[in-house]
C-alpha positions as CSV (number, residue, x, y, z in Angstrom):
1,X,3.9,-5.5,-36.9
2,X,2.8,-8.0,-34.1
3,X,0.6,-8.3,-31.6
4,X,1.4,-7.5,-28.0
5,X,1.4,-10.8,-25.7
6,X,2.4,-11.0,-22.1
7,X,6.3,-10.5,-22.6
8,X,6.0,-7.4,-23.9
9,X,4.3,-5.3,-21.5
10,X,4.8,-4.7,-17.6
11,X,4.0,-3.0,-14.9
12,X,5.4,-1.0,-11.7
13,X,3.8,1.3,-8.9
14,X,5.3,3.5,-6.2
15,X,3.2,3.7,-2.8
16,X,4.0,7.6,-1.8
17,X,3.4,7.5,1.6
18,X,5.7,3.7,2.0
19,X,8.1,5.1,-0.7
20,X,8.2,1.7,-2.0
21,X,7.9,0.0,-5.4
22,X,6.3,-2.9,-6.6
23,X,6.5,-4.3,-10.1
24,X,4.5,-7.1,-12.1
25,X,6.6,-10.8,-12.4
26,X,7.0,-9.4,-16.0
27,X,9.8,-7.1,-14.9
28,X,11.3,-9.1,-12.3
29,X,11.7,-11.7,-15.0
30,X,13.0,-8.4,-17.5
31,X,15.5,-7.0,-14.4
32,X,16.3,-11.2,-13.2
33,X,14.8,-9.8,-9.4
34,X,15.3,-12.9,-6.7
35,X,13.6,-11.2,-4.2
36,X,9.5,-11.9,-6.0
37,X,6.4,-9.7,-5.1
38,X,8.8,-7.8,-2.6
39,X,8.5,-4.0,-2.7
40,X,11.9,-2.2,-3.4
41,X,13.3,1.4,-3.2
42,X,11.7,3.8,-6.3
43,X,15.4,3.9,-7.2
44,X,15.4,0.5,-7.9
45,X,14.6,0.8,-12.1
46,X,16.9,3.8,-12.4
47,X,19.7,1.0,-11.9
48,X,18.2,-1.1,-15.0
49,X,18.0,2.5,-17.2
50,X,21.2,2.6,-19.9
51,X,23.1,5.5,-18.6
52,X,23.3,7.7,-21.9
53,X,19.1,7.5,-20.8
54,X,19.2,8.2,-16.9
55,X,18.8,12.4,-17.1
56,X,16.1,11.9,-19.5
57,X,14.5,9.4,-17.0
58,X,15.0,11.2,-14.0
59,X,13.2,14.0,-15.6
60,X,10.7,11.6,-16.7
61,X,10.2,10.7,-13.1
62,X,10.3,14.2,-11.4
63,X,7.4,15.5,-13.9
64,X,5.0,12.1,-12.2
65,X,6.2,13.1,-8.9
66,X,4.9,16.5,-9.4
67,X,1.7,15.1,-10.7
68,X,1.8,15.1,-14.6
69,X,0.9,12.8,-17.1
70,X,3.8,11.5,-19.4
71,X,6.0,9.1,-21.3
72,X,9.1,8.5,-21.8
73,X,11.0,5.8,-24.4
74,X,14.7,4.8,-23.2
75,X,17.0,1.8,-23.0
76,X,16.6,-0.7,-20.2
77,X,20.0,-2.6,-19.7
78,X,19.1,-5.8,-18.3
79,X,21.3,-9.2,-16.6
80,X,22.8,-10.4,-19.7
81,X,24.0,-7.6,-21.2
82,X,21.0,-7.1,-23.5
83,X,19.8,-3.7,-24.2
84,X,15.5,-3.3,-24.3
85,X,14.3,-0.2,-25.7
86,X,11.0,0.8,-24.1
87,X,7.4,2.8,-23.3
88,X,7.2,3.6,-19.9
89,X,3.4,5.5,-19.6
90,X,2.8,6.9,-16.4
91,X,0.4,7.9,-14.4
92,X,0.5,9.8,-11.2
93,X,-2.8,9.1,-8.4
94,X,-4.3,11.5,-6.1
95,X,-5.6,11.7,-3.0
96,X,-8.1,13.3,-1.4
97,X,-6.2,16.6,-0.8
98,X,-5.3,16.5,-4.1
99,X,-1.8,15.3,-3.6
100,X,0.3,12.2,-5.6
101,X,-0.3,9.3,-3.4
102,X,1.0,6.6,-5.7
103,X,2.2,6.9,-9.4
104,X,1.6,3.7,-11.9
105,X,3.3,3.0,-14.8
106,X,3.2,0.4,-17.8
107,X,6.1,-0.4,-19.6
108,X,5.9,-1.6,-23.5
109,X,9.0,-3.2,-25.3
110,X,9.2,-1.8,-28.8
């Protein structure tokens, strides 16, 4: 077993009330992103999920947007055909009237 270093974990958020995503360099390296430290459409990671993976990551993603804690491992396909299985831990934050405002997550390659 080895150590995790700074290749092998990432993150991502999604502002609520923007409806935009950001993600760390980490994953715009992982996804080959051009467009650096711009926020994207949530969508955006689905496209970058393996497709025998996306129902179980959409339900991965409603569960945050409702407001629950969970994980979820599945296949990333990334630029280069390569396949990256992965953690994704999220986290959903809430405002003052007790609503999801923004949801963070951290991705682990395992």
């Amino acid at each position: 077993m080895h150590s995790l270093g700074d290749k092998d974990m990432t993150s991502w958020s999604i502002d609520m009330e923007a409806n935009l995503l950001t993600m760390s360099n980490v994953l715009e390296n992982w996804v080959d992103c051009s467009d650096h430290a711009l926020p994207h459409n949530p969508n955006f990671l689905r496209e970058y999920v393996y497709s025998e993976d996306l129902e179980r990551f959409d339900a991965y993603i409603d569960k945050l947007y409702s407001g629950h804690l969970c994980n979820l491992e599945y296949r990333m396909q990334l630029p280069a055909k390569a396949l990256k299985w992965v953690q994704s831990i999220g986290t959903p934050v809430f405002n003052q009237e007790h609503k999801v405002c923004r949801i963070d997550s951290v991705i682990i390659d395992i």
